[in-house]
CHARMM internal coordinates of N, CA and C (Angstrom, degrees):
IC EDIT
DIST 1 N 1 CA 1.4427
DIST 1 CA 1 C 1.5299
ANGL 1 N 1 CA 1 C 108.42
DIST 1 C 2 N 1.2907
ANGL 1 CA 1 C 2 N 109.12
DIHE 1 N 1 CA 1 C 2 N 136.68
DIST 2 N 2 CA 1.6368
ANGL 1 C 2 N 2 CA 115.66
DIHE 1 CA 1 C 2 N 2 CA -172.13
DIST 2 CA 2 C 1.4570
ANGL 2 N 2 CA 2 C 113.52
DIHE 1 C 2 N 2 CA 2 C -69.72
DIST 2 C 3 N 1.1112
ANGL 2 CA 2 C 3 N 129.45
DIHE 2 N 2 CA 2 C 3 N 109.69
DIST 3 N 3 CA 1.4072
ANGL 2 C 3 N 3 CA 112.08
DIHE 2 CA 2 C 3 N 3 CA 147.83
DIST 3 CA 3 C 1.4261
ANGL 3 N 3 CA 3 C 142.31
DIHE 2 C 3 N 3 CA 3 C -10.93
DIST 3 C 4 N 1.5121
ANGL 3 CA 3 C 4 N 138.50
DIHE 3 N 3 CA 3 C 4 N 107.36
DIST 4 N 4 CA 1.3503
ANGL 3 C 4 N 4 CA 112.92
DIHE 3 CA 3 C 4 N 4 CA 171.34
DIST 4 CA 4 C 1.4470
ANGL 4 N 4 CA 4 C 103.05
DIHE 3 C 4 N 4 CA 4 C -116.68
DIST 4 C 5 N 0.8697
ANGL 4 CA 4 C 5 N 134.77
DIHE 4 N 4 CA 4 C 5 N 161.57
DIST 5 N 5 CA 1.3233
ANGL 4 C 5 N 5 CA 143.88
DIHE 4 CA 4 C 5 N 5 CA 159.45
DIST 5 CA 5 C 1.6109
ANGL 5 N 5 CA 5 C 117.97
DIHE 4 C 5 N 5 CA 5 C -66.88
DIST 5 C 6 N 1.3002
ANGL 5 CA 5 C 6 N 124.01
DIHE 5 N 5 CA 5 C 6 N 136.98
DIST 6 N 6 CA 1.6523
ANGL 5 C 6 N 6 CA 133.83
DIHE 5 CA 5 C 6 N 6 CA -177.09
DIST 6 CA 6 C 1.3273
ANGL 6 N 6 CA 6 C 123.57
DIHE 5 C 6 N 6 CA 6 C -20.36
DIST 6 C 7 N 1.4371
ANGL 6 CA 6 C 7 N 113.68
DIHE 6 N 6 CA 6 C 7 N -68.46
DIST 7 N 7 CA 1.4356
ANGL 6 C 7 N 7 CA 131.12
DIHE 6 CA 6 C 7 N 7 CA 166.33
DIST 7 CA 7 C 1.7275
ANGL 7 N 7 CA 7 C 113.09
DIHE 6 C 7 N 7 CA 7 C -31.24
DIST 7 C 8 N 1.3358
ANGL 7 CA 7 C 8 N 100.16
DIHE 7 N 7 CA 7 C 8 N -47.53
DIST 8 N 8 CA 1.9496
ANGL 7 C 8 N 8 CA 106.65
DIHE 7 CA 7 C 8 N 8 CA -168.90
DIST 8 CA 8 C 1.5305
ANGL 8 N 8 CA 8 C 95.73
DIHE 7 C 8 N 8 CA 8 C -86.05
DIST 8 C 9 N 1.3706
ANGL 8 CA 8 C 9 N 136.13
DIHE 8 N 8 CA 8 C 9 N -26.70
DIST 9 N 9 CA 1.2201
ANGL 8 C 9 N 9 CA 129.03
DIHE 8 CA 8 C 9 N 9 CA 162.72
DIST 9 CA 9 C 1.2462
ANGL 9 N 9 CA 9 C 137.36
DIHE 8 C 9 N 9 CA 9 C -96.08
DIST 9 C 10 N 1.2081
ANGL 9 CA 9 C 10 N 115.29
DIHE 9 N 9 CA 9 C 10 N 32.53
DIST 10 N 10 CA 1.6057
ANGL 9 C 10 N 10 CA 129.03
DIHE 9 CA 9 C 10 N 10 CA 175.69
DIST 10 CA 10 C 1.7631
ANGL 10 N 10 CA 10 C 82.01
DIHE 9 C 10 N 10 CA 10 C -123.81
DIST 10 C 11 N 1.4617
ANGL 10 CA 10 C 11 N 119.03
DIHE 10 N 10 CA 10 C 11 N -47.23
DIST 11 N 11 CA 1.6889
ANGL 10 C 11 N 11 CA 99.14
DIHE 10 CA 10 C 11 N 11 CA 178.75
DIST 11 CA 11 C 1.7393
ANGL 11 N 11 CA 11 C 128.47
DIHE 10 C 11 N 11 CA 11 C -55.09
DIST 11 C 12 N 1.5235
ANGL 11 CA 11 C 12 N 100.35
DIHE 11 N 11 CA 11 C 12 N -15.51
DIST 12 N 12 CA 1.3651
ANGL 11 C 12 N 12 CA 124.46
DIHE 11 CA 11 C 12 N 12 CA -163.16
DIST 12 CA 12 C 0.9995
ANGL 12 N 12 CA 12 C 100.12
DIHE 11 C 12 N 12 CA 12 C -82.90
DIST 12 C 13 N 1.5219
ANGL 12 CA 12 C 13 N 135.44
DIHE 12 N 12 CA 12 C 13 N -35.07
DIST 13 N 13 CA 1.3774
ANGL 12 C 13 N 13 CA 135.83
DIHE 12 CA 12 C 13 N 13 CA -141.38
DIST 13 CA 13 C 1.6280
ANGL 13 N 13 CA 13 C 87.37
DIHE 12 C 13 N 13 CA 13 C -108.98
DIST 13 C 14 N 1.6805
ANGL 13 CA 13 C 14 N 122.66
DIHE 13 N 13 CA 13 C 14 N -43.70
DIST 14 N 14 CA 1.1936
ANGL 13 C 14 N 14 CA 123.81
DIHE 13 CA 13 C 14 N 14 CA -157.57
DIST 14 CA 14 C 1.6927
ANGL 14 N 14 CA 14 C 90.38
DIHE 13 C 14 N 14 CA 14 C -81.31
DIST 14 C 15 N 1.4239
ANGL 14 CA 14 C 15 N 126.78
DIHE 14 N 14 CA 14 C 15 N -32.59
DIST 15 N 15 CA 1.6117
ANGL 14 C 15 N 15 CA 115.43
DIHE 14 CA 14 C 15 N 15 CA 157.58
DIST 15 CA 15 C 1.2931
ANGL 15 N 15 CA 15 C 124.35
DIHE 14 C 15 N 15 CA 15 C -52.74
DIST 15 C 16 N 1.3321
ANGL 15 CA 15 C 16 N 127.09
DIHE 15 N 15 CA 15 C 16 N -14.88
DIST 16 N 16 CA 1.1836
ANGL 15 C 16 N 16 CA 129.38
DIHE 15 CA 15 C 16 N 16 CA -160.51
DIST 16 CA 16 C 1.6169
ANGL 16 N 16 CA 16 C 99.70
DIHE 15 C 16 N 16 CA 16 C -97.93
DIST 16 C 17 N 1.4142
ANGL 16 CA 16 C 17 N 108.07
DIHE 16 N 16 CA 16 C 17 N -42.81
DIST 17 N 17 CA 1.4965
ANGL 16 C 17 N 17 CA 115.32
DIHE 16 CA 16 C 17 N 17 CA -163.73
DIST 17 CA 17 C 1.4300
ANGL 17 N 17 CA 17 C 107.20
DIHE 16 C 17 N 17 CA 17 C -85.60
DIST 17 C 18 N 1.7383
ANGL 17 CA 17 C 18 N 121.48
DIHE 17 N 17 CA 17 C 18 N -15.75
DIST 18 N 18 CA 0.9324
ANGL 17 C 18 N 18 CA 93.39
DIHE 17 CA 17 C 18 N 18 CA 173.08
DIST 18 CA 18 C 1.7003
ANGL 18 N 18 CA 18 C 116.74
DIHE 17 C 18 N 18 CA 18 C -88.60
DIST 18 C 19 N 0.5842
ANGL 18 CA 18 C 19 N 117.61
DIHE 18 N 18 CA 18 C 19 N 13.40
DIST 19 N 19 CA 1.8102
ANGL 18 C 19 N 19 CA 129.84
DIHE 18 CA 18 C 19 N 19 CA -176.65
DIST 19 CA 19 C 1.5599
ANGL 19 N 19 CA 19 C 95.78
DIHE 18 C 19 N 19 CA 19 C -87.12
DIST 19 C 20 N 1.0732
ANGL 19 CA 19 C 20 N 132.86
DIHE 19 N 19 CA 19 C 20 N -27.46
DIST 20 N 20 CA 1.6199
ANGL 19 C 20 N 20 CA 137.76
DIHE 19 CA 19 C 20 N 20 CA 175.58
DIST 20 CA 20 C 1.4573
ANGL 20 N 20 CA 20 C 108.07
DIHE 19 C 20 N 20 CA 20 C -41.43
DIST 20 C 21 N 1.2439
ANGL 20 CA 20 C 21 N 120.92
DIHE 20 N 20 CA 20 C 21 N 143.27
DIST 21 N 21 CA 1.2140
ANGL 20 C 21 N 21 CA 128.58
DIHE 20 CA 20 C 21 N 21 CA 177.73
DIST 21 CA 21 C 1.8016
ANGL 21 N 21 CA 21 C 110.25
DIHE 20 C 21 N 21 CA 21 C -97.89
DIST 21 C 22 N 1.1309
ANGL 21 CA 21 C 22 N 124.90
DIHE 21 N 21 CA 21 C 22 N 67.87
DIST 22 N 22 CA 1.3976
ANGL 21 C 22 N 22 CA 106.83
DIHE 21 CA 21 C 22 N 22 CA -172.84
DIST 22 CA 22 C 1.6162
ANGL 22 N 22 CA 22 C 130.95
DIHE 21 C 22 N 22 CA 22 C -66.89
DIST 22 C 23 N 1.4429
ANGL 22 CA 22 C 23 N 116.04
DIHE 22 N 22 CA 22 C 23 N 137.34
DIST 23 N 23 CA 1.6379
ANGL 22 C 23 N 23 CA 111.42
DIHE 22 CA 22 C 23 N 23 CA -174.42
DIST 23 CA 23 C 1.9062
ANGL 23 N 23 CA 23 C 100.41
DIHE 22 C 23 N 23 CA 23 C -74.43
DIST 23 C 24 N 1.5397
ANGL 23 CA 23 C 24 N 93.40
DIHE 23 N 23 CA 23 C 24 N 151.58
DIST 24 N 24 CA 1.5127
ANGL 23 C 24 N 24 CA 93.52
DIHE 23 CA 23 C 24 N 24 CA 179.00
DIST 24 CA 24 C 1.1552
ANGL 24 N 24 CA 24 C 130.42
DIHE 23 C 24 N 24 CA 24 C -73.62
DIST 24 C 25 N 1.5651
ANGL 24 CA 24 C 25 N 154.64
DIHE 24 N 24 CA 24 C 25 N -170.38
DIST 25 N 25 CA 1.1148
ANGL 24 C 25 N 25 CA 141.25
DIHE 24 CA 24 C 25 N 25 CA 158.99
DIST 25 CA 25 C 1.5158
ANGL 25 N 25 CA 25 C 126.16
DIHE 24 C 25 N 25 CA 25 C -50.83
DIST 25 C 26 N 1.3038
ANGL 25 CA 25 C 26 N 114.52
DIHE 25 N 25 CA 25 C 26 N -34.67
DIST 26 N 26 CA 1.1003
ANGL 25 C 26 N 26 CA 145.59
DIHE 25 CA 25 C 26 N 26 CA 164.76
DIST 26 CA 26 C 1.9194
ANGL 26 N 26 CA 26 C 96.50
DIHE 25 C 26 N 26 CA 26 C -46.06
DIST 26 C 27 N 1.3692
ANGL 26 CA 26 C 27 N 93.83
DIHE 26 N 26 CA 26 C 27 N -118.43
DIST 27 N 27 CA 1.6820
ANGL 26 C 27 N 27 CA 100.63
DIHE 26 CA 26 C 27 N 27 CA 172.48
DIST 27 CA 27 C 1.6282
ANGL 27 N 27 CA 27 C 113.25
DIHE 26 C 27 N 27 CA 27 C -2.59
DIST 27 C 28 N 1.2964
ANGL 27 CA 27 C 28 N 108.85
DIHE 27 N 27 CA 27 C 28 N -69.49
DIST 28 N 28 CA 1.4681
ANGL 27 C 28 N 28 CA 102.56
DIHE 27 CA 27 C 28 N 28 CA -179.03
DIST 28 CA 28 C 1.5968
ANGL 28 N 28 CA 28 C 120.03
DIHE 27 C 28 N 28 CA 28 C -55.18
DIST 28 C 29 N 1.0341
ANGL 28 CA 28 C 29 N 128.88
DIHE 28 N 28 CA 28 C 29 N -49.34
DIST 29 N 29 CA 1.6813
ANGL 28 C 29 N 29 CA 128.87
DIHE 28 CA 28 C 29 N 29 CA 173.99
DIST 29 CA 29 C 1.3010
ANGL 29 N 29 CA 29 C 96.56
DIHE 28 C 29 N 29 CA 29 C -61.19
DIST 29 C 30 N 1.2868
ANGL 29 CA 29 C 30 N 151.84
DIHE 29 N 29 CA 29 C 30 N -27.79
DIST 30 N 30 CA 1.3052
ANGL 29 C 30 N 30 CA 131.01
DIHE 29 CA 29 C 30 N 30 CA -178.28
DIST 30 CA 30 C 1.2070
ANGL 30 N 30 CA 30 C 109.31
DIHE 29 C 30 N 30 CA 30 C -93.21
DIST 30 C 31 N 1.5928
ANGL 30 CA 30 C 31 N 144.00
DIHE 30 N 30 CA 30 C 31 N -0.32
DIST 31 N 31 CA 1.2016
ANGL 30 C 31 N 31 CA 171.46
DIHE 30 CA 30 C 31 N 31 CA -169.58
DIST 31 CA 31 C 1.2828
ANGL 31 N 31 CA 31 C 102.06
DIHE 30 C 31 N 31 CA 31 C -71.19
DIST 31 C 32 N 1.7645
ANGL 31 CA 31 C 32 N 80.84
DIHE 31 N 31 CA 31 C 32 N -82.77
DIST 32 N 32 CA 1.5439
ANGL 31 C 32 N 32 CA 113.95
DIHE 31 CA 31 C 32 N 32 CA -177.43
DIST 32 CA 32 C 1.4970
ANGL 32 N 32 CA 32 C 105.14
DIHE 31 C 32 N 32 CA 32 C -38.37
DIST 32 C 33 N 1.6712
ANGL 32 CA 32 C 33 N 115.09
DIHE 32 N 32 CA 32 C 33 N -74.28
DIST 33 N 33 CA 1.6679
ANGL 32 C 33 N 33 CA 130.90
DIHE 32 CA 32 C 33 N 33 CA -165.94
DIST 33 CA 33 C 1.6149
ANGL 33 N 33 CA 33 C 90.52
DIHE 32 C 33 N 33 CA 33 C -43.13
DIST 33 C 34 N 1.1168
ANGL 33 CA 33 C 34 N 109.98
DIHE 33 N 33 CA 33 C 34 N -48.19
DIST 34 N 34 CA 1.5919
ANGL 33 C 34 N 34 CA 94.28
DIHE 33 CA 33 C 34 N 34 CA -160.58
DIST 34 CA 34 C 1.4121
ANGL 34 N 34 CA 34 C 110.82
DIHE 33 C 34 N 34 CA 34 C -59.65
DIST 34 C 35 N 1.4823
ANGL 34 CA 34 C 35 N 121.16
DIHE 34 N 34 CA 34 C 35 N -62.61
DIST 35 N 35 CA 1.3663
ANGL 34 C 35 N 35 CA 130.50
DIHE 34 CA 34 C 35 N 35 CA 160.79
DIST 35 CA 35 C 1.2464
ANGL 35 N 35 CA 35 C 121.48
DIHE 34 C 35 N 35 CA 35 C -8.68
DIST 35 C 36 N 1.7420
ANGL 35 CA 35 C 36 N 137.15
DIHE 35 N 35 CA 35 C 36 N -69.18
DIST 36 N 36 CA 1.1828
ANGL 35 C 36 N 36 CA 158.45
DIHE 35 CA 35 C 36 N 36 CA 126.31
DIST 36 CA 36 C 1.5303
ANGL 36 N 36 CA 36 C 106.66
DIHE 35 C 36 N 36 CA 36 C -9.49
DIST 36 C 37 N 1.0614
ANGL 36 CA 36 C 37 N 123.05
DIHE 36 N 36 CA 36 C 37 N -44.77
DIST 37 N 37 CA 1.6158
ANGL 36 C 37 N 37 CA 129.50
DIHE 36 CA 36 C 37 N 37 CA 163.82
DIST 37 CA 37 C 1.3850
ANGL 37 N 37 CA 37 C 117.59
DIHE 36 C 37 N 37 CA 37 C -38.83
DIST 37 C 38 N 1.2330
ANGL 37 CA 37 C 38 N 83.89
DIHE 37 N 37 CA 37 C 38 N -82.92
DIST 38 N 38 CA 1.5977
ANGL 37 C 38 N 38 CA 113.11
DIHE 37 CA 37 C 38 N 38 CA -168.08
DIST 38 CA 38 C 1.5290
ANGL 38 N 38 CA 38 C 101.96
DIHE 37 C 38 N 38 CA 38 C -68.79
DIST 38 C 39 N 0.9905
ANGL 38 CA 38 C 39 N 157.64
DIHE 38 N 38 CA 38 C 39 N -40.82
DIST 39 N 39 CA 1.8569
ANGL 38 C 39 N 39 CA 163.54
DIHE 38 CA 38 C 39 N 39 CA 100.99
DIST 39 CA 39 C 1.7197
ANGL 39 N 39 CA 39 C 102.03
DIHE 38 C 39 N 39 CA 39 C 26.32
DIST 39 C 40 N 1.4008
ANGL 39 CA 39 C 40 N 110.96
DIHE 39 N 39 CA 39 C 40 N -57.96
DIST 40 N 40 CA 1.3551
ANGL 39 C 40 N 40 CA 112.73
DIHE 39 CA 39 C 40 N 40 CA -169.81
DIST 40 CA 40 C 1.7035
ANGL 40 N 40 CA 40 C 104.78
DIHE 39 C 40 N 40 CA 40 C -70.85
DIST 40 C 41 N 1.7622
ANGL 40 CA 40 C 41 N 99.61
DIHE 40 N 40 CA 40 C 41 N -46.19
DIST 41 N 41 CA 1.4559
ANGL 40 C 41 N 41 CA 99.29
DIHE 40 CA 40 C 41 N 41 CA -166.65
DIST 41 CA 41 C 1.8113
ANGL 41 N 41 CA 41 C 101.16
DIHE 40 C 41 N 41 CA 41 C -59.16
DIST 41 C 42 N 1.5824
ANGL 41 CA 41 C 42 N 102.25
DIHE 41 N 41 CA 41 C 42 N -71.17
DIST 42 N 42 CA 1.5333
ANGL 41 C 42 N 42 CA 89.62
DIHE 41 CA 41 C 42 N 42 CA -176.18
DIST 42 CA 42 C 1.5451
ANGL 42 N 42 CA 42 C 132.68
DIHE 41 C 42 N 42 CA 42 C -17.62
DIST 42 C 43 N 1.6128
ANGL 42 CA 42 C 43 N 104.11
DIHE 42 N 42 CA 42 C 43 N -59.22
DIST 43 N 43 CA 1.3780
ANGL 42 C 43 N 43 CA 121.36
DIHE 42 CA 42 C 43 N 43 CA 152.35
DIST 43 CA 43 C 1.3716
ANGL 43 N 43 CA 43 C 107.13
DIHE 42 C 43 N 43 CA 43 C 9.26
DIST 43 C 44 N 1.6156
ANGL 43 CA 43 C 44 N 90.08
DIHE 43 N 43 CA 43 C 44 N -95.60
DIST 44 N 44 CA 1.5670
ANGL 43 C 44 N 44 CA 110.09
DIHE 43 CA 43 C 44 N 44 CA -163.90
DIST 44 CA 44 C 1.1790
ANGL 44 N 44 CA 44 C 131.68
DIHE 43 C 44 N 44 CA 44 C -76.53
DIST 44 C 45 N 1.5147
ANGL 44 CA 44 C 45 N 97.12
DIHE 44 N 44 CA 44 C 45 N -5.84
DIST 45 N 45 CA 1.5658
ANGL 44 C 45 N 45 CA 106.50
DIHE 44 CA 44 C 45 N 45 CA 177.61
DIST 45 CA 45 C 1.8091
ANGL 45 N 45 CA 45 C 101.02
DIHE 44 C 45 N 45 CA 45 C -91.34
DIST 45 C 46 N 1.3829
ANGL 45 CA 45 C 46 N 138.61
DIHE 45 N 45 CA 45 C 46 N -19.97
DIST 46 N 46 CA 1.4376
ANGL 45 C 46 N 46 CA 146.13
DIHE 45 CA 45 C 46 N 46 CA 156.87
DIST 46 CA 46 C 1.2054
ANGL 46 N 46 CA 46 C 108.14
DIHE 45 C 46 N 46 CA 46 C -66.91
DIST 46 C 47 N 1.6096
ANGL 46 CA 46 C 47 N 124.07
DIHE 46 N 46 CA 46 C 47 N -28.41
DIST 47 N 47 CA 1.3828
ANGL 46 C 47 N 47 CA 119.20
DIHE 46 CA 46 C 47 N 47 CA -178.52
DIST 47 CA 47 C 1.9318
ANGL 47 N 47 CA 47 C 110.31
DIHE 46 C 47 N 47 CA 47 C -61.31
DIST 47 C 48 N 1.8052
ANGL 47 CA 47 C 48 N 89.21
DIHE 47 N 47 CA 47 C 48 N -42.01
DIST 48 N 48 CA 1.7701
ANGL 47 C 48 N 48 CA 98.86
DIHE 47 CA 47 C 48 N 48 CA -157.17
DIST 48 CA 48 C 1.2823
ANGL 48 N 48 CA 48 C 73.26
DIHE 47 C 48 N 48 CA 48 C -79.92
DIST 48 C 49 N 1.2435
ANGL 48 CA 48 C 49 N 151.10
DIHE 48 N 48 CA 48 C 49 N -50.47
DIST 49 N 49 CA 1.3335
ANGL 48 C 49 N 49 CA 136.48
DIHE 48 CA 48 C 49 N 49 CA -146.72
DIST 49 CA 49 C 1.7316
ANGL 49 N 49 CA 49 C 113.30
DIHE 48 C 49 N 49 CA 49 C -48.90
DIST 49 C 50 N 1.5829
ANGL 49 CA 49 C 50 N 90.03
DIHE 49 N 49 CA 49 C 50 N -53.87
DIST 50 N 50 CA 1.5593
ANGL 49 C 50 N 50 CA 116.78
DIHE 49 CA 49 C 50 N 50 CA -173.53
DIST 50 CA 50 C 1.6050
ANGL 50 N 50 CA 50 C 101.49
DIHE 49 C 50 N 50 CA 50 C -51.00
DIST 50 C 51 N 1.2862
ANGL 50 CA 50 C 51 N 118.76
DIHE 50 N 50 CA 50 C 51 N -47.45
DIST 51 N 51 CA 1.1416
ANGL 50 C 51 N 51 CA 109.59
DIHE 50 CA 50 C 51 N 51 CA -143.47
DIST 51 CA 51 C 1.7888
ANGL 51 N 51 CA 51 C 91.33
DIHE 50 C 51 N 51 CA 51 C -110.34
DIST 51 C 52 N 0.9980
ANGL 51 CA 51 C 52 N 102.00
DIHE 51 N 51 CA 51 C 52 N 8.72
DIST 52 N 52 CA 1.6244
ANGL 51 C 52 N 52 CA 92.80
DIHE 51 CA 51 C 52 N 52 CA 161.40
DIST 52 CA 52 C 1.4535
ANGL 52 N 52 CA 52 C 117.60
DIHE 51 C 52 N 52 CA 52 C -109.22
DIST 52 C 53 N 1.7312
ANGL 52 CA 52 C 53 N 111.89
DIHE 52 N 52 CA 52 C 53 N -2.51
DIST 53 N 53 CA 1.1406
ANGL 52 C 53 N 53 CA 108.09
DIHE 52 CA 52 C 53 N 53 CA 163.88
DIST 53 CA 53 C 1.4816
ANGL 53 N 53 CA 53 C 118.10
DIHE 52 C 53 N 53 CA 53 C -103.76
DIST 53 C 54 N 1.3604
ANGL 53 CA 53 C 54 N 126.52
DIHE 53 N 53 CA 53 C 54 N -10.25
DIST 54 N 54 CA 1.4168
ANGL 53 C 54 N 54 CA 144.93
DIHE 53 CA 53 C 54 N 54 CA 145.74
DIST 54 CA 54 C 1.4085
ANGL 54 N 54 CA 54 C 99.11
DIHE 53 C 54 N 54 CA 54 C -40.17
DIST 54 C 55 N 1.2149
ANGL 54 CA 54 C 55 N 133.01
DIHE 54 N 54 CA 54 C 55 N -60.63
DIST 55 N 55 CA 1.4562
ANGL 54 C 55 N 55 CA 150.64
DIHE 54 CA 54 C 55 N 55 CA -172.85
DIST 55 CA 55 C 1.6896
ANGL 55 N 55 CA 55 C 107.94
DIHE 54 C 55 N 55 CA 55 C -59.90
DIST 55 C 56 N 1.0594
ANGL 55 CA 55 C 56 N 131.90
DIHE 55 N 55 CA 55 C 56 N -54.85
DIST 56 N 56 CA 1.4280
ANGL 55 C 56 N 56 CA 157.31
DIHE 55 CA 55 C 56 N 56 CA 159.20
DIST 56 CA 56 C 1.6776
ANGL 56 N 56 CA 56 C 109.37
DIHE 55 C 56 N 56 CA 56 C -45.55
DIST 56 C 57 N 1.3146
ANGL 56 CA 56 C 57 N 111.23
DIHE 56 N 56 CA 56 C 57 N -45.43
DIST 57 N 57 CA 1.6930
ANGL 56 C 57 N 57 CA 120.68
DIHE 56 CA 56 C 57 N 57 CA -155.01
DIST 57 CA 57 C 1.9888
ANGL 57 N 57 CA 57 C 80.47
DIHE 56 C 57 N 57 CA 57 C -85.26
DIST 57 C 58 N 1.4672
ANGL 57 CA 57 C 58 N 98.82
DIHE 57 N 57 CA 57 C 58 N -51.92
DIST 58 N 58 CA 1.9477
ANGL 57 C 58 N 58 CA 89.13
DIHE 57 CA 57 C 58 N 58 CA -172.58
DIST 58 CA 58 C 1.0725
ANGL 58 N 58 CA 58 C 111.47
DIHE 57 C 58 N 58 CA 58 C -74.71
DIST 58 C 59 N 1.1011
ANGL 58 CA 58 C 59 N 130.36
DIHE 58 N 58 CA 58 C 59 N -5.65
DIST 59 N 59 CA 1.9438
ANGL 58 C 59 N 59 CA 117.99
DIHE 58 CA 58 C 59 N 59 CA 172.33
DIST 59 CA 59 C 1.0782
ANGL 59 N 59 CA 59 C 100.31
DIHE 58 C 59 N 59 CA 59 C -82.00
DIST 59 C 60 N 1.3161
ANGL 59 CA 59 C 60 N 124.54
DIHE 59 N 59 CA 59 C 60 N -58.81
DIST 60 N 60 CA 1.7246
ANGL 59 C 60 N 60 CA 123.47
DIHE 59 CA 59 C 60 N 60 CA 179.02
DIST 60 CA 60 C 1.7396
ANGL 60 N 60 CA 60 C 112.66
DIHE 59 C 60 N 60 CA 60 C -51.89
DIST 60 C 61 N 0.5902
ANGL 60 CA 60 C 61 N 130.26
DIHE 60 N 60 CA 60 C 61 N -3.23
DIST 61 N 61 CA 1.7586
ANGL 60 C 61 N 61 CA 147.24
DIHE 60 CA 60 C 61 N 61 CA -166.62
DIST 61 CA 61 C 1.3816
ANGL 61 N 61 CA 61 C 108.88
DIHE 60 C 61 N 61 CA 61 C -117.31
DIST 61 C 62 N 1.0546
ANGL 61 CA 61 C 62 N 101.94
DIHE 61 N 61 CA 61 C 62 N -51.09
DIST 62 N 62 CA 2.0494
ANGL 61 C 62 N 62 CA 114.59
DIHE 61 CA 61 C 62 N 62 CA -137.55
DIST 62 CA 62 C 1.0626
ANGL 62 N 62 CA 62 C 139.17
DIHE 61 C 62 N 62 CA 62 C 38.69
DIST 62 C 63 N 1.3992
ANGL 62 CA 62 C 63 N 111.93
DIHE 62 N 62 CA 62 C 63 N 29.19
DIST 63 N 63 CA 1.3610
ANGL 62 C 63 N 63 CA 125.48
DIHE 62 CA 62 C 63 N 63 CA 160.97
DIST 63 CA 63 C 1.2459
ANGL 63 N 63 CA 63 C 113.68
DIHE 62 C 63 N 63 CA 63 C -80.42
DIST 63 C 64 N 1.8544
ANGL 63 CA 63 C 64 N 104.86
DIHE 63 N 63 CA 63 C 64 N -164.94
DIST 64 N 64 CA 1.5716
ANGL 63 C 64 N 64 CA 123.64
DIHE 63 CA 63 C 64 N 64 CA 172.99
DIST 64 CA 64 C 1.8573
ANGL 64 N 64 CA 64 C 114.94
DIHE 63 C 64 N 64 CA 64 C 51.13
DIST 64 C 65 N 1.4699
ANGL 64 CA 64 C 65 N 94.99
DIHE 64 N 64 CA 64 C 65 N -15.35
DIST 65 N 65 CA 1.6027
ANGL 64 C 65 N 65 CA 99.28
DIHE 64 CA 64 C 65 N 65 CA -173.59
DIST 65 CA 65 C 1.8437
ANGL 65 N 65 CA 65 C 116.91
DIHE 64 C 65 N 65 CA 65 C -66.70
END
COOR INIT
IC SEED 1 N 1 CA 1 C
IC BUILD
């Protein structure tokens, strides 16, 4: 790969970025919310998971109770 010098690669990059498709303000907050969504659900769906096999592990045991 060729060498360029600084100058030709800061022009390269600012060619590059403007070709970027950016999401709008819009898009992104609904992005985000969803993300934060879906974060919580998993969450809670590992929470019940856990604790119904926590729940499962001490009957078979009879410990931890």
């Amino acid at each position: 790969m060729a060498k360029n010098n600084p100058f030709t690669f800061i022009q390269q990059v600012r060619a590059e970025t403007a070709k970027v498709s950016w999401p709008s303000r819009r898009e992104t907050v609904i992005t985000t919310i969803t993300v934060f969504v879906m974060a919580l659900v998993a969450a809670l769906f590992f929470l019940a998971v856990d604790q119904v096999l926590a729940w499962g592990v001490s009957l078979m045991l009879g410990v931890g109770a």
